[in-house]
N, CA, C and O atoms as CSV, one atom per row, in Angstrom:
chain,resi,resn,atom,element,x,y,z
A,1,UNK,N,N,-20.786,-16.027,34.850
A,1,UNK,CA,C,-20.124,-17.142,34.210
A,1,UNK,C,C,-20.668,-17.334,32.794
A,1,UNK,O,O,-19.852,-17.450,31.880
A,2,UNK,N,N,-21.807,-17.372,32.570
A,2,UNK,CA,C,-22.702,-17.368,31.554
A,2,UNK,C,C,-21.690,-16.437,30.346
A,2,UNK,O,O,-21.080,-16.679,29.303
A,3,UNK,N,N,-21.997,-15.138,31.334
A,3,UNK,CA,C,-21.794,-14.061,30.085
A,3,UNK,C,C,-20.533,-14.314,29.667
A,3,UNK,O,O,-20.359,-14.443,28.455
A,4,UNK,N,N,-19.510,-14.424,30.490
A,4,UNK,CA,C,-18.059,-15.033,30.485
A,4,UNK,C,C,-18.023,-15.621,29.320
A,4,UNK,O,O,-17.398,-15.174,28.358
A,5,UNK,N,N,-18.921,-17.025,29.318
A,5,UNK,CA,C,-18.760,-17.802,28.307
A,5,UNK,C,C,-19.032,-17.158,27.029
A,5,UNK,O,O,-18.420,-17.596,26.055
A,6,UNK,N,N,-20.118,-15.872,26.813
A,6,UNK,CA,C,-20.741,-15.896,25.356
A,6,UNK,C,C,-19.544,-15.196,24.721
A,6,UNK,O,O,-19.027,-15.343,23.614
A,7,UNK,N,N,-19.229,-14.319,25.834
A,7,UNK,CA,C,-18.150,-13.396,25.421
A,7,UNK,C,C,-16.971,-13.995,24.462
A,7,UNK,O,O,-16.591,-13.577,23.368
A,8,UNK,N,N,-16.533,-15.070,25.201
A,8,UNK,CA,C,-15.380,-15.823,24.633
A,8,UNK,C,C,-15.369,-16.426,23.463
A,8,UNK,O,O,-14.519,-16.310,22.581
A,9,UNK,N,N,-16.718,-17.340,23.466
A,9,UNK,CA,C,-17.459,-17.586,22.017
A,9,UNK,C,C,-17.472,-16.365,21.172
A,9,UNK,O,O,-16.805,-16.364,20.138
A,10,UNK,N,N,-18.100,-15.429,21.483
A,10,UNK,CA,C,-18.073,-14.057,19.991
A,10,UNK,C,C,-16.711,-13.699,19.718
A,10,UNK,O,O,-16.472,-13.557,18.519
A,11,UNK,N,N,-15.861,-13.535,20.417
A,11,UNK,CA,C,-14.157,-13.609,20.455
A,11,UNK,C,C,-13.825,-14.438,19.667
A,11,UNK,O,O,-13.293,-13.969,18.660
A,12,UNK,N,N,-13.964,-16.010,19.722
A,12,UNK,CA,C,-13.472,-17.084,18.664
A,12,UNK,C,C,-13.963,-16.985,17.726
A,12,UNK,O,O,-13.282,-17.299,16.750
A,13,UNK,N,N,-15.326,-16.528,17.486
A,13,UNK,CA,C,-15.976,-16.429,16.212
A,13,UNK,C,C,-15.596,-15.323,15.278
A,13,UNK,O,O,-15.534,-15.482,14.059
A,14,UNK,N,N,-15.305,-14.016,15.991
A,14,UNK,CA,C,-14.613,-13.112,15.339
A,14,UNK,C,C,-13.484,-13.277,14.568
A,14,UNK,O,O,-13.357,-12.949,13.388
A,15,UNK,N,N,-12.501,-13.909,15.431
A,15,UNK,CA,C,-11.143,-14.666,14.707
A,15,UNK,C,C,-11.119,-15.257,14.107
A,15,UNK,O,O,-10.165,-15.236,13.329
A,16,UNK,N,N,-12.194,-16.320,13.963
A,16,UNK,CA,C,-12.368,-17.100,12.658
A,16,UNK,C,C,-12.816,-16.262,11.234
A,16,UNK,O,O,-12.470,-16.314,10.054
A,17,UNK,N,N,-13.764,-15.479,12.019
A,17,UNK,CA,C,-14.083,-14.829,10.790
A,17,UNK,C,C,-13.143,-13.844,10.176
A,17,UNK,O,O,-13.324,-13.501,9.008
A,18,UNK,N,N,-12.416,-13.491,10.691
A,18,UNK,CA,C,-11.215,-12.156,10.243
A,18,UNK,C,C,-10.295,-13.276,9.802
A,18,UNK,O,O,-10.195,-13.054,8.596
A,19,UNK,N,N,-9.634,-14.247,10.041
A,19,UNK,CA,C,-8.909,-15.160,9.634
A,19,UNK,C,C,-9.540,-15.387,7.652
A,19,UNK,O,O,-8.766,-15.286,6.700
A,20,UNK,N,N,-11.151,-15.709,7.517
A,20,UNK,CA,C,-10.896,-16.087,6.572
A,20,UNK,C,C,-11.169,-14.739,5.549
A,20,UNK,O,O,-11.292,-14.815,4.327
A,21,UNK,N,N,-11.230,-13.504,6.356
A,21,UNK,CA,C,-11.620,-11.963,5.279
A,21,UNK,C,C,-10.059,-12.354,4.699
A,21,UNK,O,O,-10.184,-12.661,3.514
A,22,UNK,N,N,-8.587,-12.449,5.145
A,22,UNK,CA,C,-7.453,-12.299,4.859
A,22,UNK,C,C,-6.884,-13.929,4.096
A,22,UNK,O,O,-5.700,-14.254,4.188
A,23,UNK,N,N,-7.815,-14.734,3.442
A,23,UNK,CA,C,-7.361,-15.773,2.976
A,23,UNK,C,C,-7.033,-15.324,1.534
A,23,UNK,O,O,-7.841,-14.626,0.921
A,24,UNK,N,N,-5.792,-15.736,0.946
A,24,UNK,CA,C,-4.962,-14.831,-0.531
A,24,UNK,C,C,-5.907,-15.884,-1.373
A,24,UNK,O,O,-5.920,-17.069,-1.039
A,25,UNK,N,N,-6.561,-15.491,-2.286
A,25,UNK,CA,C,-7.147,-16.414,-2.994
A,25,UNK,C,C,-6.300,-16.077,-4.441
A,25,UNK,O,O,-6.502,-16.845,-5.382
A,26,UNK,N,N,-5.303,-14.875,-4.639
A,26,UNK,CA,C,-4.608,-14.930,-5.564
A,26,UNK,C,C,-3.742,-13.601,-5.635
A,26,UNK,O,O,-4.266,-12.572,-5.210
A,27,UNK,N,N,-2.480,-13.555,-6.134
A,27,UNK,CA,C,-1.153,-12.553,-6.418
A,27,UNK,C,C,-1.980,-11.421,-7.529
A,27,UNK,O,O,-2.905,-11.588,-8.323
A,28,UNK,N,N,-1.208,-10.301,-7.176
A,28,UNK,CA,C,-2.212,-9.299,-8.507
A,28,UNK,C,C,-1.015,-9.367,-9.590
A,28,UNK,O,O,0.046,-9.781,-9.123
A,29,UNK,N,N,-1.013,-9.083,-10.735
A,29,UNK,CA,C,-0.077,-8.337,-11.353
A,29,UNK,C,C,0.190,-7.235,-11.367
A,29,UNK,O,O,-0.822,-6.546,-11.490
A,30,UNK,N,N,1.294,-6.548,-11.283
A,30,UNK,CA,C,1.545,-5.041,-11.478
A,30,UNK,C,C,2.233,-4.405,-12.143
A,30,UNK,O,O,3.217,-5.011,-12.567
A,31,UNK,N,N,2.111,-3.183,-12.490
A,31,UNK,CA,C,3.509,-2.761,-12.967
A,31,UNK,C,C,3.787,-1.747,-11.967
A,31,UNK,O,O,3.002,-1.038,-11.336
A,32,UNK,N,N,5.002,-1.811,-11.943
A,32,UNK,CA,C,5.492,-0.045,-10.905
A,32,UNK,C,C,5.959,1.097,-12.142
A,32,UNK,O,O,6.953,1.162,-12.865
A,33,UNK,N,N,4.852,1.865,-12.014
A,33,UNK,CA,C,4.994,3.329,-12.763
A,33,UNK,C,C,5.688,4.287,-12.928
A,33,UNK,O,O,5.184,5.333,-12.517
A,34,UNK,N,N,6.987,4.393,-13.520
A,34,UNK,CA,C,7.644,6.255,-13.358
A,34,UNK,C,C,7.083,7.002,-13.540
A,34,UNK,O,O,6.219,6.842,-14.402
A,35,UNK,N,N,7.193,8.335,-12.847
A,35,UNK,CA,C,6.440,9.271,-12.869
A,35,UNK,C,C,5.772,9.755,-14.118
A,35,UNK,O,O,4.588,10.091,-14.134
A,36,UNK,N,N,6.677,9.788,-15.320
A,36,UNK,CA,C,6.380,10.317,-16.794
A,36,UNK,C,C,4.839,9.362,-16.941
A,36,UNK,O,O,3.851,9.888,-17.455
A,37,UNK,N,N,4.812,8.188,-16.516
A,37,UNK,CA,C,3.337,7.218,-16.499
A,37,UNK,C,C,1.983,7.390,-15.600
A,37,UNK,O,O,0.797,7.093,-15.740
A,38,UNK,N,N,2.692,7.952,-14.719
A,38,UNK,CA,C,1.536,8.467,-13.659
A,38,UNK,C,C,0.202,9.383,-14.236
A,38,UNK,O,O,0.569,10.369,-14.875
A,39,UNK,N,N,-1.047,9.246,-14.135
A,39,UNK,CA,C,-2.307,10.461,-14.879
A,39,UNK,C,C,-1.854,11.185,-14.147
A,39,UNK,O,O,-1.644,10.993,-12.949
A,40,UNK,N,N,-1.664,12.016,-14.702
A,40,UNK,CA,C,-1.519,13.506,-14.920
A,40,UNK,C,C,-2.205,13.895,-13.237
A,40,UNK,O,O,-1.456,14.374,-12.385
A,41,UNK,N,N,-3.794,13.596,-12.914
A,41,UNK,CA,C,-4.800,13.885,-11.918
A,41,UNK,C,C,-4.078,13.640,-10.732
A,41,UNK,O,O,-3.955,14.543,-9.904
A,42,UNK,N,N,-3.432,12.176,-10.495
A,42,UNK,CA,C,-3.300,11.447,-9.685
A,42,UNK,C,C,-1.868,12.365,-9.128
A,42,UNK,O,O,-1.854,13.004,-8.075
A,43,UNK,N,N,-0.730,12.260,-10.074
A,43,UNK,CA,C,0.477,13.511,-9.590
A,43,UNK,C,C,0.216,14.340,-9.145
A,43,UNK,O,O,0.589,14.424,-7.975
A,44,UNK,N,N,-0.606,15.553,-9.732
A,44,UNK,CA,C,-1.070,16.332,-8.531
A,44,UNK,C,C,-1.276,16.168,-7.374
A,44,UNK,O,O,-0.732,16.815,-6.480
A,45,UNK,N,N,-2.297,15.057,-7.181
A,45,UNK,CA,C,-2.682,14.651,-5.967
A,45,UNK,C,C,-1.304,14.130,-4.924
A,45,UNK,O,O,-1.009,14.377,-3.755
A,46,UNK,N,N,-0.764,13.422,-5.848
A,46,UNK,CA,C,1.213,13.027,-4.853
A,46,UNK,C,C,1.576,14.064,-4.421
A,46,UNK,O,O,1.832,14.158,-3.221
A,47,UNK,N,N,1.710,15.214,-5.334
A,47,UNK,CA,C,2.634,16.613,-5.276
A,47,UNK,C,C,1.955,17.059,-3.747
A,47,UNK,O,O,2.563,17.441,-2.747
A,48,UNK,N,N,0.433,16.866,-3.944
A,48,UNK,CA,C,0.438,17.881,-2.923
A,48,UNK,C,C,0.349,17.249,-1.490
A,48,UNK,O,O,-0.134,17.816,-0.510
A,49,UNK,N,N,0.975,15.785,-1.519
A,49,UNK,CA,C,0.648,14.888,-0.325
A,49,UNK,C,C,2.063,14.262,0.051
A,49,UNK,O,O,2.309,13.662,1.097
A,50,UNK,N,N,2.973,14.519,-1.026
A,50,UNK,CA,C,4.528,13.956,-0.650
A,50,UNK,C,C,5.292,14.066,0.130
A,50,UNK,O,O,6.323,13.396,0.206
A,51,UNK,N,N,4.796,15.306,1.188
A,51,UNK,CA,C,5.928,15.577,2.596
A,51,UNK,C,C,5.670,15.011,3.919
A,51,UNK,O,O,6.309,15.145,4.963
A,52,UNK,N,N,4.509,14.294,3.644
A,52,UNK,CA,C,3.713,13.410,4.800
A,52,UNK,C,C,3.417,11.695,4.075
A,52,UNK,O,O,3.544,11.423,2.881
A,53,UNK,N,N,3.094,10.930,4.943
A,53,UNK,CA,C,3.365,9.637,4.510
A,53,UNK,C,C,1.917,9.502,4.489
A,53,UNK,O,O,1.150,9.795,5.406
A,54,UNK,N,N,1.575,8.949,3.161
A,54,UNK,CA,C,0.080,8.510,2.487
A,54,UNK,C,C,-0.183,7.100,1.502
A,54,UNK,O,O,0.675,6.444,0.911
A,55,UNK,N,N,-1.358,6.926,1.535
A,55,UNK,CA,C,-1.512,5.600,1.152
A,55,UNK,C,C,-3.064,5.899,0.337
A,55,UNK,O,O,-4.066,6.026,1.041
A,56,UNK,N,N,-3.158,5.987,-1.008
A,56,UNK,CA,C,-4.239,6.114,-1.779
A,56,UNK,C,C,-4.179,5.447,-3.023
A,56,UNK,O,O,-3.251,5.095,-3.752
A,57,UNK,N,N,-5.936,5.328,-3.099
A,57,UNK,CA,C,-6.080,4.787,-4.327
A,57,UNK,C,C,-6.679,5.443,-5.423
A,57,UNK,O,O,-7.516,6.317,-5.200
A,58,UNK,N,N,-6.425,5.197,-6.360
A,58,UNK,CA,C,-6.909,5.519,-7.605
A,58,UNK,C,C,-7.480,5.346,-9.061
A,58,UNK,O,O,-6.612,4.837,-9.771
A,59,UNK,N,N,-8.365,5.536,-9.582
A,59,UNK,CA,C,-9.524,4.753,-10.747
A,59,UNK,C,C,-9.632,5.359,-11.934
A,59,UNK,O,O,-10.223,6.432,-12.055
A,60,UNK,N,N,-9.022,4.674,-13.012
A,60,UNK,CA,C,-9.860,5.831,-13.891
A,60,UNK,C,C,-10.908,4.568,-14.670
A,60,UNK,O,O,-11.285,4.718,-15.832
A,61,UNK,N,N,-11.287,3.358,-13.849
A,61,UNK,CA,C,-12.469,2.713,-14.215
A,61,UNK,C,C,-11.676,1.315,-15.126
A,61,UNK,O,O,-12.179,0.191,-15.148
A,62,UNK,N,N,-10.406,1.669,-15.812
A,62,UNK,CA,C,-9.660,0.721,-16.462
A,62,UNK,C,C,-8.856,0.215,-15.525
A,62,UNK,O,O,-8.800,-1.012,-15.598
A,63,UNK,N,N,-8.222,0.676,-14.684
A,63,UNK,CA,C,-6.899,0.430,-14.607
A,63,UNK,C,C,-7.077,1.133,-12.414
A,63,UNK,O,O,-7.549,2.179,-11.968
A,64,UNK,N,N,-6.607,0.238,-11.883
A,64,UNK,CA,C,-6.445,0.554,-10.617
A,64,UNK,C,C,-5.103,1.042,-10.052
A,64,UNK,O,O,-4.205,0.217,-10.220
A,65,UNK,N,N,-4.810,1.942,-9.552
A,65,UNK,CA,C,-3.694,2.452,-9.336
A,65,UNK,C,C,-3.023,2.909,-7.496
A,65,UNK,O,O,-3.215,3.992,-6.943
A,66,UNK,N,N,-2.419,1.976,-7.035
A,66,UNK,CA,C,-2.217,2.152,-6.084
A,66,UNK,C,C,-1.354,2.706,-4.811
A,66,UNK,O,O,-0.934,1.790,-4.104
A,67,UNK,N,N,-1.081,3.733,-4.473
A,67,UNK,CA,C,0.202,4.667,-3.792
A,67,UNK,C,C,0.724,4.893,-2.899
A,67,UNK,O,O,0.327,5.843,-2.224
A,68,UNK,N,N,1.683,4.245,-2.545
A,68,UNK,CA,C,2.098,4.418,-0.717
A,68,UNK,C,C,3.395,5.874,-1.245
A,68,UNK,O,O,3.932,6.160,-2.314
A,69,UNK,N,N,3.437,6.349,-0.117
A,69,UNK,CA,C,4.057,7.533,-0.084
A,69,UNK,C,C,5.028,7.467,1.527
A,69,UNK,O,O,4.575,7.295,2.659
A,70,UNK,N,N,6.030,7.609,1.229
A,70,UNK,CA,C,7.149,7.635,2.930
A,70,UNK,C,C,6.922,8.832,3.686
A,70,UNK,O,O,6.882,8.827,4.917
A,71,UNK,N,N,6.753,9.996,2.890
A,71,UNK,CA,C,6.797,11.346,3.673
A,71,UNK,C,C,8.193,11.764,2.833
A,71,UNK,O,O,8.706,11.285,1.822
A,72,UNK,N,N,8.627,13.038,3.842
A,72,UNK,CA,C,9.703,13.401,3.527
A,72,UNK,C,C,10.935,12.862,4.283
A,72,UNK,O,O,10.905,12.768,5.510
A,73,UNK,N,N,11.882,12.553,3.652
A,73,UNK,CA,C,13.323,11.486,4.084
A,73,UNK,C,C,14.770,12.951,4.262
A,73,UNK,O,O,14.753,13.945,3.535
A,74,UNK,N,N,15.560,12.779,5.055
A,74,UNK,CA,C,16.804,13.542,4.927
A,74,UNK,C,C,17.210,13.547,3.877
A,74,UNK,O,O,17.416,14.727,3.594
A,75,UNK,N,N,17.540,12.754,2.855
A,75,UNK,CA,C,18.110,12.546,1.942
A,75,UNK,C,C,17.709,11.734,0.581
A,75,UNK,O,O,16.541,11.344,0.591
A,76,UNK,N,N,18.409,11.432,-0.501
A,76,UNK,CA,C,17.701,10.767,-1.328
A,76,UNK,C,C,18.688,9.115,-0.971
A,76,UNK,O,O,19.408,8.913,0.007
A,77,UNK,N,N,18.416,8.224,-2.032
A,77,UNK,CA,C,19.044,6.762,-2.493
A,77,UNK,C,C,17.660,5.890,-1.918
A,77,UNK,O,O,17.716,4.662,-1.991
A,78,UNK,N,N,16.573,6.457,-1.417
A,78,UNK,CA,C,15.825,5.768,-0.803
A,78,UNK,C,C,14.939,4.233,-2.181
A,78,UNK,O,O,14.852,4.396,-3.398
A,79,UNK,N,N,14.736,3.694,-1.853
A,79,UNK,CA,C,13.974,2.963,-2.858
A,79,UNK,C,C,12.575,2.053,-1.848
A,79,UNK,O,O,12.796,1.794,-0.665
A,80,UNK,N,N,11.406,1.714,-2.409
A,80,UNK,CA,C,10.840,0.755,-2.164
A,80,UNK,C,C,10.198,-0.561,-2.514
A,80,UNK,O,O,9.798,-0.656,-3.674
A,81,UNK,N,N,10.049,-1.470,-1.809
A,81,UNK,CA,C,9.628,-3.090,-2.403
A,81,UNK,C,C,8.806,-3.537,-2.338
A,81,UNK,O,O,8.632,-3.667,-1.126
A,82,UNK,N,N,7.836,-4.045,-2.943
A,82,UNK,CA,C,6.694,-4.687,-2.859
A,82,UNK,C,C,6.719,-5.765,-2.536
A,82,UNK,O,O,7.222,-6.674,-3.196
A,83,UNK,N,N,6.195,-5.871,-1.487
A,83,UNK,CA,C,6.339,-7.354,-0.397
A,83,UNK,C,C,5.272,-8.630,-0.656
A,83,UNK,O,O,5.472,-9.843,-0.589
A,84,UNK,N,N,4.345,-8.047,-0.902
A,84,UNK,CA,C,2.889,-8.710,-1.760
A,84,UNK,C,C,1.566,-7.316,-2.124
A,84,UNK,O,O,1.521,-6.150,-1.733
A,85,UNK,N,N,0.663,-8.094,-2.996
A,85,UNK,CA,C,-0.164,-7.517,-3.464
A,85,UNK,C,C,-1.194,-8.257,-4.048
A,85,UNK,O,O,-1.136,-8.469,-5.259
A,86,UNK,N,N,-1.895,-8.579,-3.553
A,86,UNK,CA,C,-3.027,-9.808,-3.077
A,86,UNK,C,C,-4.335,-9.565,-3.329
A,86,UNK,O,O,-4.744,-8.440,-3.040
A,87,UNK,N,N,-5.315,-10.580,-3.936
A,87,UNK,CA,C,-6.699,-10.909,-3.447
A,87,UNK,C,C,-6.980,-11.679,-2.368
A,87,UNK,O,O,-6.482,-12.786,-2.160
A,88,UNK,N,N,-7.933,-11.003,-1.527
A,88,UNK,CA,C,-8.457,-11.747,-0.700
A,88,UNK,C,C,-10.214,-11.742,-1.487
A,88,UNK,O,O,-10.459,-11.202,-2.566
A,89,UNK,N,N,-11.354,-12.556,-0.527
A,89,UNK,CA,C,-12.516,-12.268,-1.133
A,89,UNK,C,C,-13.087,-10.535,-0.581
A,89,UNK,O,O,-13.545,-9.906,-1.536
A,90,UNK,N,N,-13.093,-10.282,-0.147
A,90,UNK,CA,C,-13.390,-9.059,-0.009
A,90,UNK,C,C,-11.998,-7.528,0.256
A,90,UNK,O,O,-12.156,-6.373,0.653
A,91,UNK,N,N,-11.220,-8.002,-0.023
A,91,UNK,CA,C,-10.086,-6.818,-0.342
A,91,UNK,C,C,-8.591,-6.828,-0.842
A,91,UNK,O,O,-7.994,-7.826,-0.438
A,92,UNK,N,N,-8.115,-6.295,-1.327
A,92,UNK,CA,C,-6.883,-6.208,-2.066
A,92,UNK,C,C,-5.620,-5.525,-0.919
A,92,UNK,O,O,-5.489,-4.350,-0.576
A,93,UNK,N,N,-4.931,-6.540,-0.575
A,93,UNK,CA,C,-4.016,-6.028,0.189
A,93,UNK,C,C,-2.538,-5.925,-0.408
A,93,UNK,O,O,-2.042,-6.764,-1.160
A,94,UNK,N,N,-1.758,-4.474,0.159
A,94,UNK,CA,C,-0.646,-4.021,-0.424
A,94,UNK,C,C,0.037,-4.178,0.221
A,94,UNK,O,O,-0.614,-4.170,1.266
A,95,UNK,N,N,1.401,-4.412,0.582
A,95,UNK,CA,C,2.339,-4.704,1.448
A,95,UNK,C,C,3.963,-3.912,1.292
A,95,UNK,O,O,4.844,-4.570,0.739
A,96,UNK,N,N,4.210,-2.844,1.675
A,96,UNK,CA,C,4.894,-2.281,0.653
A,96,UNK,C,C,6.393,-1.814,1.641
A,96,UNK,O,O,6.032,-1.657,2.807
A,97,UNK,N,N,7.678,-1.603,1.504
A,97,UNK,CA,C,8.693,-1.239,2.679
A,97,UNK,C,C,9.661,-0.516,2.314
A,97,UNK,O,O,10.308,-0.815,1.310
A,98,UNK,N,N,9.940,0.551,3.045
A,98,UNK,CA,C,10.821,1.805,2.678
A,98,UNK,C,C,12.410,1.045,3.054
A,98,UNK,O,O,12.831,0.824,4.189
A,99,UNK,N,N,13.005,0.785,1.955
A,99,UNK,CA,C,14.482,1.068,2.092
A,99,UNK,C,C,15.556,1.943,2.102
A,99,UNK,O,O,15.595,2.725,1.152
A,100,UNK,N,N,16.734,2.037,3.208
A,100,UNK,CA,C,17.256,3.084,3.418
A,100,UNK,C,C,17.814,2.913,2.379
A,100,UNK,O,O,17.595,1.973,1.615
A,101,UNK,N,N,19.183,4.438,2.099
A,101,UNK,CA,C,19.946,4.559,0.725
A,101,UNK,C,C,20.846,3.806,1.625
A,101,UNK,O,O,20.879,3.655,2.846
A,102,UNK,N,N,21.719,3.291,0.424
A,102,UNK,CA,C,22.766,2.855,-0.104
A,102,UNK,C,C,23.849,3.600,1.251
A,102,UNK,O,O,23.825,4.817,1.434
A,103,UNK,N,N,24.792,2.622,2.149
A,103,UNK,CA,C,25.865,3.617,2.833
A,103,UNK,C,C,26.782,4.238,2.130
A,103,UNK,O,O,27.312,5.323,2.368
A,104,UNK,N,N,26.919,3.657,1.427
A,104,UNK,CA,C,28.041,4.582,0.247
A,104,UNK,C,C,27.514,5.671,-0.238
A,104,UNK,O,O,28.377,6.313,-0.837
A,105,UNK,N,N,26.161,6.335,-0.257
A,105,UNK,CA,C,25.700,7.197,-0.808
A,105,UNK,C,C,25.467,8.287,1.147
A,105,UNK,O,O,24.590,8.380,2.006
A,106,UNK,N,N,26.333,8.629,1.004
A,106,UNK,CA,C,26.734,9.861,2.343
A,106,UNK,C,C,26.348,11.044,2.144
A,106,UNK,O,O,25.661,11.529,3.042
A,107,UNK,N,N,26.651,11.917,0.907
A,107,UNK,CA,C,26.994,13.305,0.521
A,107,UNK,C,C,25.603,13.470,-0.058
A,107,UNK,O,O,25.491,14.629,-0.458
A,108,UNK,N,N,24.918,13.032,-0.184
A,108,UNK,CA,C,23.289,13.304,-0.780
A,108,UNK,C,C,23.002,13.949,0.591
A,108,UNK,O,O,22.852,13.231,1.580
A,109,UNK,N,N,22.939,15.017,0.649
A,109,UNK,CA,C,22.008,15.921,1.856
A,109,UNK,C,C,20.468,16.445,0.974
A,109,UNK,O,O,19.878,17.252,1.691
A,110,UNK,N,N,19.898,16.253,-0.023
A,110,UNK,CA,C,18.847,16.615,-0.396
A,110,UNK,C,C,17.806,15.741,0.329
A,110,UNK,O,O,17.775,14.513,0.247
A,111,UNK,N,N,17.025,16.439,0.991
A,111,UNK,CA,C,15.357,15.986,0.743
A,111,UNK,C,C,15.044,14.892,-0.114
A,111,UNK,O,O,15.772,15.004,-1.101
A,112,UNK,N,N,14.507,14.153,-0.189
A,112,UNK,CA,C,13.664,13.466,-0.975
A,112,UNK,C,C,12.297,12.841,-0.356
A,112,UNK,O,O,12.118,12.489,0.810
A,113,UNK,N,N,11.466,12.799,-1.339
A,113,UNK,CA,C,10.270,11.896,-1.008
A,113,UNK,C,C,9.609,10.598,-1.576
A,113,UNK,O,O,8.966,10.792,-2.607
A,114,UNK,N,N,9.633,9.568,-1.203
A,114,UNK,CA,C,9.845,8.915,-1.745
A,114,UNK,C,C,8.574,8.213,-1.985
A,114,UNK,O,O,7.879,8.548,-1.026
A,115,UNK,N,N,7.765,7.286,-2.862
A,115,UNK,CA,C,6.712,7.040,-2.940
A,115,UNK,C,C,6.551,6.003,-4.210
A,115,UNK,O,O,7.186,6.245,-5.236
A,116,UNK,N,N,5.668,4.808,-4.130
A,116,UNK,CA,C,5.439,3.987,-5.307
A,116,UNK,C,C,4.020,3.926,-6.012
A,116,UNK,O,O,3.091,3.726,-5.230
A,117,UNK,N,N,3.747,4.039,-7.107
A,117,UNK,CA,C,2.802,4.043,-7.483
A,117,UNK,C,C,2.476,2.447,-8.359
A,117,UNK,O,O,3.310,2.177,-9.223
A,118,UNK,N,N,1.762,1.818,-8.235
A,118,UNK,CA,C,1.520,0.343,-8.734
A,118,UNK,C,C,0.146,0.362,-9.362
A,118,UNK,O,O,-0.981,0.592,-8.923
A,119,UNK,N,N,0.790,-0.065,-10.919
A,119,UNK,CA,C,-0.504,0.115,-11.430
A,119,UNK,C,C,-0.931,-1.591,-11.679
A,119,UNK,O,O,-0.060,-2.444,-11.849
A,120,UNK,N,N,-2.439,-1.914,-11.666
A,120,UNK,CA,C,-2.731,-3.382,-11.593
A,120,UNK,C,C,-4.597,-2.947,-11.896
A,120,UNK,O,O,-5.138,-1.878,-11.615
A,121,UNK,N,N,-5.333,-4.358,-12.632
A,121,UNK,CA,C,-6.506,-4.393,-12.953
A,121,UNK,C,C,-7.110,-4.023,-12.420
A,121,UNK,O,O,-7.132,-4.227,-11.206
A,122,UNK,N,N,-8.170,-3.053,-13.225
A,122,UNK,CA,C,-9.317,-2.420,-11.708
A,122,UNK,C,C,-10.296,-3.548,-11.320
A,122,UNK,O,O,-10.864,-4.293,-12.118
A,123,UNK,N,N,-10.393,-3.560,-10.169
A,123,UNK,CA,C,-11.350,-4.006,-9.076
A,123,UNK,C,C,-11.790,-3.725,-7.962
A,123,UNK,O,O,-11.256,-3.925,-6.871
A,124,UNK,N,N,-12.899,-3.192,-8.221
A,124,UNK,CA,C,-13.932,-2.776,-6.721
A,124,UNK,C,C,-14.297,-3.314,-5.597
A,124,UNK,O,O,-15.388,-3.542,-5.073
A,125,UNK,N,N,-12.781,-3.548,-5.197
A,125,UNK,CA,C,-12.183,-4.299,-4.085
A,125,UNK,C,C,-12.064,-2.916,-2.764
A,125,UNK,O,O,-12.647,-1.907,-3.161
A,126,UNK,N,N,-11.580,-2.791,-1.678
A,126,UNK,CA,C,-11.397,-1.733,-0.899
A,126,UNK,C,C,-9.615,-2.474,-1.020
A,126,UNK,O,O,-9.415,-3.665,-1.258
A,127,UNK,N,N,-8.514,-1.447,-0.794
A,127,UNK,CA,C,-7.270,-1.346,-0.191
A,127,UNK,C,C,-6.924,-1.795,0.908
A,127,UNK,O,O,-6.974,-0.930,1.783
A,128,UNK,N,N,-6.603,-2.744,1.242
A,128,UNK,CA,C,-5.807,-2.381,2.993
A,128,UNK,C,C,-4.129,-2.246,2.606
A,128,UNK,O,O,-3.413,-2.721,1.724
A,129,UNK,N,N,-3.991,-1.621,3.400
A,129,UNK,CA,C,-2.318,-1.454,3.269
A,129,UNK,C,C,-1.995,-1.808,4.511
A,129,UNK,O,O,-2.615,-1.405,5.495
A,130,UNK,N,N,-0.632,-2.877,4.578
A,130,UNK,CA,C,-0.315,-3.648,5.346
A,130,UNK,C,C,1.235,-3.038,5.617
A,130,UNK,O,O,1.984,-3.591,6.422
C-alpha cells in the first residue's frame, strides 16, 4: 500500500513537472527559406535525406535553421504549414503538417519530396518536433 502510494506521488510529480518543461513562454519568428536560401552544407544534407521523412537542425552560430522533411510523396502540389514554433524554458518546439495537393491537380504523377526549412534566431535550445 505504502509503495502504491509513493508510486502515484512520483507519477503526479512527473506530470507536473513535464507540464511546466512545455509552458510557451514565447512565438519564434521565422522565415520559411527557398531553396536558392538554404547553406549550401545544409542542402546537401536534405539531398541526401529527402526520400525518407526527417527532422534536423542546423547552426551556423548566427542563425538557427530548422527542417522537417515528408519523405517521398506519389506526386507533387504537396505544401506545408507551420502550426507553431515556440519557446518553452528549456526547448524550442516545431509543429509542422503535410498538406495533400490540390484535387484538381490529378495528372502530376511525379515524385516529389517535400520538406520546410525555417530559418529563426539561434538559440541553444534542443528541438522537439511535435
Amino acid at each position: 500500500m505504502c509503495a502504491a502510494l509513493v508510486v502515484c506521488t512520483l507519477l503526479l510529480a512527473s506530470c507536473d513537472f513535464l507540464s511546466e518543461e512545455t509552458i510557451k513562454l514565447r512565438d519564434l519568428d521565422f522565415t520559411v527559406l527557398s531553396e536558392e536560401k538554404v547553406p549550401e552544407e545544409l542542402l546537401t544534407i536534405i539531398e541526401e535525406k529527402k526520400s525518407t521523412p526527417f527532422q534536423i537542425t542546423y547552426s551556423d552560430n548566427e542563425y538557427l535553421y530548422i527542417c522537417v522533411g515528408y519523405g517521398e510523396q506519389e506526386t507533387g502540389g504537396y505544401s506545408i504549414a507551420v502550426n507553431e514554433l515556440y519557446l518553452t524554458e528549456s526547448n524550442i518546439c516545431a509543429n509542422t503538417s503535410l498538406l495533400g495537393p490540390d484535387v484538381s491537380e490529378k495528372g502530376n504523377k511525379t515524385p516529389s519530396y517535400p520538406y520546410i526549412v525555417l530559418k529563426t534566431e539561434y538559440l541553444d535550445q534542443t528541438v522537439l518536433f511535435e
